[in-house]
N, C-alpha and C positions, 0 to 999 in steps of 0.2 A: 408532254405529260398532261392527262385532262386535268382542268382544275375545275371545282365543285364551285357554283354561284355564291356568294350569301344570300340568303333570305329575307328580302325586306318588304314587300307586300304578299297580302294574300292574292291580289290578281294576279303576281308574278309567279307564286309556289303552283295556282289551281289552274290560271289557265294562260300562261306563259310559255313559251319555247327554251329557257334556261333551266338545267338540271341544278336544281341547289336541294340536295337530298338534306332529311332532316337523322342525324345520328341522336340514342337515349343516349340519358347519362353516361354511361356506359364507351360512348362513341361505337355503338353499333346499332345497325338499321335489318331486321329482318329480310328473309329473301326468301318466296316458294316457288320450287323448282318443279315443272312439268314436263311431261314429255311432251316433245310439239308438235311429234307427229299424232297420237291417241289423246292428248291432253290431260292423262294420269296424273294423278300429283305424286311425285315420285321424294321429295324430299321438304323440310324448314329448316333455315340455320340462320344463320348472322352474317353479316359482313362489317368491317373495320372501313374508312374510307382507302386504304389501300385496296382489300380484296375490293373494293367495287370498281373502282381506278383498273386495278389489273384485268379483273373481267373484259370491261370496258376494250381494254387494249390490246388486250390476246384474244378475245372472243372463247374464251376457255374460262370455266365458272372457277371464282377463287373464293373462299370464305374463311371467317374466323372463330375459329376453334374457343369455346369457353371456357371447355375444360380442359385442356393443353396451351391455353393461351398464348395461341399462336397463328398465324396466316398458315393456310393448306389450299393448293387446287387438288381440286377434286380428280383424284386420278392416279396422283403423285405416285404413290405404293402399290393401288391395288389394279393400275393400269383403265380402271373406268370413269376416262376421261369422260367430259359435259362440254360438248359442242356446241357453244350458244347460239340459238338462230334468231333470237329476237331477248330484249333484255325491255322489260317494258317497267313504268313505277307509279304509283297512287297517285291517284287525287291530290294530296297534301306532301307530295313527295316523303313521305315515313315508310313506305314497305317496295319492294323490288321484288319482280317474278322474274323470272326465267322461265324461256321455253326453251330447251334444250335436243339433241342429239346424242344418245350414249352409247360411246362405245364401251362393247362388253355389254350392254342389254341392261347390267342392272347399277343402283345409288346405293343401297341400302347396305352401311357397314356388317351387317347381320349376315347378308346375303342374300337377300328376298330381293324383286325387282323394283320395288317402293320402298321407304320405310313404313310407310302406311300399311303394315300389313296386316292388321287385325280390324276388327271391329266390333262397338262395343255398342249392346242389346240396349233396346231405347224402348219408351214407351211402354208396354204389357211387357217386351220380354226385358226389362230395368231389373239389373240385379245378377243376370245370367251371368256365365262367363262368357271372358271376351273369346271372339269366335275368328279364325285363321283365314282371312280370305285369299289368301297367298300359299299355297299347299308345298310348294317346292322350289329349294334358295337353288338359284341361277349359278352361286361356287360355292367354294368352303372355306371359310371366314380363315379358319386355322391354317391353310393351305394359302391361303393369300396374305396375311398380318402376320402372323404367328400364332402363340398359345393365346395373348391377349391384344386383341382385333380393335380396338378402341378405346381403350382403359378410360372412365369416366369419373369422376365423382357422384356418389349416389346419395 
């Protein structure tokens, strides 16, 4: 089983060879997920010291759900599995990327190939509405989850 360092210097956290990752209050550590081959930012979420541990260990992206409060790999249900090819982490060891492999093309519980799929007007156009960079979802949310694809708290 990996087991996480504790953290007792900063030369150890910055520029050390031991993983002693730093979890919030919360015991979870952010994690942005890219594709590795285009470098997309394909997804944000969390992880628990388990999903990182399992990531780690299966090479399969694991994370923790806030709002079902619970461990999920990414995959489980809708079949689009995150093949990690490199799992790399900050400076201060507090956030985790993922470069990833997806099978099935897309992340986005929506169904778009990012979650990232809008974009919101900056500058002169401040104000606009947000604008679709994403035109066309990869499946059908309902067709893969059911009637309710991710039920969240709002």
């Amino acid at each position: 089983m990996i087991e996480f360092k504790p953290r007792v210097t900063v030369a150890q956290v910055e520029e050390g060879i031991e993983l002693a990752p730093k979890f919030d209050e919360h015991g979870l550590i952010p994690c942005v997920t890219t594709d590795a081959a285009s470098g997309e930012v394909l997804m944000h979420a969390y992880m628990n010291q388990e999903a990182l541990r399992r990531t780690i260990e299966t090479g399969e992206a694991h994370y923790w759900s806030r709002s079902r409060q619970k461990l999920w790999r990414k995959g489980e249900s809708s079949g689009l599995v995150q093949r990690v090819r490199e799992l790399r982490i900050d400076d201060d060891q507090d956030c985790v990327w993922l470069r990833v492999d997806v099978v099935g093309g897309a992340s986005c519980h929506v169904g778009y190939r990012s979650c990232f799929y809008r974009a919101v007007p900056v500058g002169a156009e401040a104000g606009q509405p947000l604008r679709f960079v994403e035109s066309e979802k990869m499946f059908d949310p309902a067709a893969v989850y059911g009637d309710a694809p991710n039920p969240t708290k709002l």
